[in-house]
N, C-alpha and C positions, 0 to 999 in steps of 0.2 A: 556466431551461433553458440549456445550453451550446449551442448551436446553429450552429455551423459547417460549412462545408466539408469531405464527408465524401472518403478516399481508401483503396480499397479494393486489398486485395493477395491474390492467391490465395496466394502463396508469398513469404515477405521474410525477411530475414535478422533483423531486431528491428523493431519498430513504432516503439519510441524512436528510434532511427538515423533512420528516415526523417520521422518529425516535427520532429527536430534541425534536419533537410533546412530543412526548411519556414520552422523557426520563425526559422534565419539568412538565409532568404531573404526575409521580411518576411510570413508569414502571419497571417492576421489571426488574434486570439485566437478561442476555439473548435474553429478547423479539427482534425477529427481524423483519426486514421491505423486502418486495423483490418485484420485480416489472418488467412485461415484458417487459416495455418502460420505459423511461423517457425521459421528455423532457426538462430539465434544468438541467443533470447531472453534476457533475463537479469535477476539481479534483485540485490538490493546485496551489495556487496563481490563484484561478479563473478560471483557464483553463478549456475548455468543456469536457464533458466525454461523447460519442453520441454510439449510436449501434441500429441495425437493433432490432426492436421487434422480444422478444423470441432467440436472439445469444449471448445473454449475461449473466452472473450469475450479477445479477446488487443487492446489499443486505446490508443493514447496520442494525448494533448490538446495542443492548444498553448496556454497560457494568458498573454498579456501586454495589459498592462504589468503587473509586480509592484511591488503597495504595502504599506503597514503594515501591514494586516489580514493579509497572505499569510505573515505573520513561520511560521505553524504548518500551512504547506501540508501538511507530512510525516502530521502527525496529523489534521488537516481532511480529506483524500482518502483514506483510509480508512475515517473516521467514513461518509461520502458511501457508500461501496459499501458499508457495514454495514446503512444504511437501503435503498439500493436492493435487495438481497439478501433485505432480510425483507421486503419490497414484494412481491417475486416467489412466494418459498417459504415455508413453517412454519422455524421455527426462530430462534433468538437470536443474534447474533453480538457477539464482542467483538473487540478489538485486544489483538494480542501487538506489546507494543513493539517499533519504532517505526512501525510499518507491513505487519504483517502479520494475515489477518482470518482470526477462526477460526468452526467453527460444530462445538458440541461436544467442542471442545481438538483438530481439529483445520484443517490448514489448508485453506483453500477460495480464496483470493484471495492478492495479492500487488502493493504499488507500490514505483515506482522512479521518484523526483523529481528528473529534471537541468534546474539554471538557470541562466541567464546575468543576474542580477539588475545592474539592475533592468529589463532591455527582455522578457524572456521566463522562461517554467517548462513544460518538458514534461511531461505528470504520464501515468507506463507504467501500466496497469492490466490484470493478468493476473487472470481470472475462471474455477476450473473450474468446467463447466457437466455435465459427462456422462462424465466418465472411469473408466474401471472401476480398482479399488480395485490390479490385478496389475500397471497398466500405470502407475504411479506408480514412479520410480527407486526405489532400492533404498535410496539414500544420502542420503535427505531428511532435514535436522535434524528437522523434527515429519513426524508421519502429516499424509498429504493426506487431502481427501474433494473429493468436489462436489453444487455445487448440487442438483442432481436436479428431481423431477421435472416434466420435458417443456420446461424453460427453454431455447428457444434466446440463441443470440447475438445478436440483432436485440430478445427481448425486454428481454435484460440490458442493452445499445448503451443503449435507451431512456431505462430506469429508471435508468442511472449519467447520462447526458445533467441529468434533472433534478434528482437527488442531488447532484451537481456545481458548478450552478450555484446551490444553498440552501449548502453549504460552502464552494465559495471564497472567496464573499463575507462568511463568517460573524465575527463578530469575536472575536479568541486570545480574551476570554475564556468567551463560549460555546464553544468546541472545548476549550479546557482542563476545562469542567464538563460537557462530553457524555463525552469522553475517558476521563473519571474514572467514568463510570458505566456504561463498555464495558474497564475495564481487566481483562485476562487475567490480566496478571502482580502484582496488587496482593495483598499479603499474602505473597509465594509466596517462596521460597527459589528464588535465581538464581545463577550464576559468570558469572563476563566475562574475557575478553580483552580492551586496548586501551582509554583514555580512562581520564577519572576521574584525584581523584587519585593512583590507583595501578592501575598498567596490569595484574593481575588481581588478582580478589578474588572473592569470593561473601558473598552478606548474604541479606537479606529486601527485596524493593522493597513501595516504600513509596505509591506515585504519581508524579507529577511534576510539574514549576514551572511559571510562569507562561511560562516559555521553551519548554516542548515537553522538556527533560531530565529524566531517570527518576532517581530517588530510591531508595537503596539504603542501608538501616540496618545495618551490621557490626554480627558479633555483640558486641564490647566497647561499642556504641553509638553510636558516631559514625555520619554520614552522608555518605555520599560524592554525587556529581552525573555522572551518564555521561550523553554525548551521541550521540546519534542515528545522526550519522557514522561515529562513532569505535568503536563496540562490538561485539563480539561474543557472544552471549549462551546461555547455556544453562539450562534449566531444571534442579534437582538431587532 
């Protein structure tokens, strides 16, 4: 279990921001941040992360020190709210690389991993819990859903608490063979912007390495290696 010092916000601008707060102020590992609202949420490469007050598990960690085992936090904190998810409700969940949880192709969760390695790892964790299907932006790469039924955020806090604390600690190569057997995108025909050896292309992915990078078979055959950071991804 992650068990920290909890810091509760009716109204905040990002949960990550003020964990940041924390974590360069010397917060112990654990402490966490959660907040009914936010109103500059966000998720990688900048993207918004919005939700009605109170429909959301909206929560970010502070996790240090960071060691070897943490090399695959990206995909580790994921995997963790995939288990706490199906703890709480029916349903299967998997991972759309590198970090996003889906429950029936579409999305339900959402993390955003800022480190200052090796003293600290924020780890943002956006959960919808209750949001109706109209009040989802319009301009979402995938459909959203949520959780449903009767899940508050207090039961979700919980359940990601000790999801959490069984994956951070897990070693790359349990996360790379859970990883593999929650992958979304395996088999599937994809495009990308940015990364790899060649900054766009579309293939078939394939899985991915021992590194936490996704694997992508062009159709002449070769295989290219795109990272985490660097990608932008679209299903075709």
């Amino acid at each position: 279990m992650i068990d920290g010092p909890r810091h509760h916000h009716r109204l905040t601008d990002s949960t990550n921001d003020r964990a940041r707060e924390l974590a360069i102020a010397g917060a112990v590992s654990g402490t966490v941040v959660t907040a009914t609202e936010q109103s500059a949420g966000r998720g990688r490469h900048g993207r918004g992360w919005s939700a009605p007050p109170g429909a959301a598990l909206l929560c970010s960690f502070v996790l240090r020190p960071l060691e070897r085992r943490h090399s695959l936090l990206p995909l580790a904190v994921p995997l963790a709210v995939c288990e706490a998810a199906e703890s709480l409700a029916p349903g299967r969940c998997q991972v759309k690389w590198p970090n996003d949880v889906w429950i029936r192709e579409r999305k339900v969760a959402g993390v955003l991993i800022e480190a200052r390695p090796p003293e600290w790892a924020v780890l943002g964790i956006g959960v919808n819990l209750a949001i109706p299907d109209e009040k989802f932006p319009e301009d979402l790469r995938w459909p959203a859903t949520s959780l449903g039924h009767g899940v508050d955020a207090e039961a979700a806090l919980a359940a990601i608490r000790g999801a959490l604390g069984r994956w951070t600690v897990a070693e790359p190569a349990e996360v790379v063979e859970e990883f593999a057997r929650r992958d979304a995108l395996l088999g599937r025909r994809i495009s990308w912007h940015g990364g790899g050896a060649q900054a766009t292309g579309s293939g078939t992915a394939t899985g991915i390495d021992d590194r936490g990078n996704l694997l992508v078979r062009l159709p002449e055959g070769d295989t290219v290696t795109l990272g985490a950071g660097e990608v932008s991804l679209s299903l075709e």
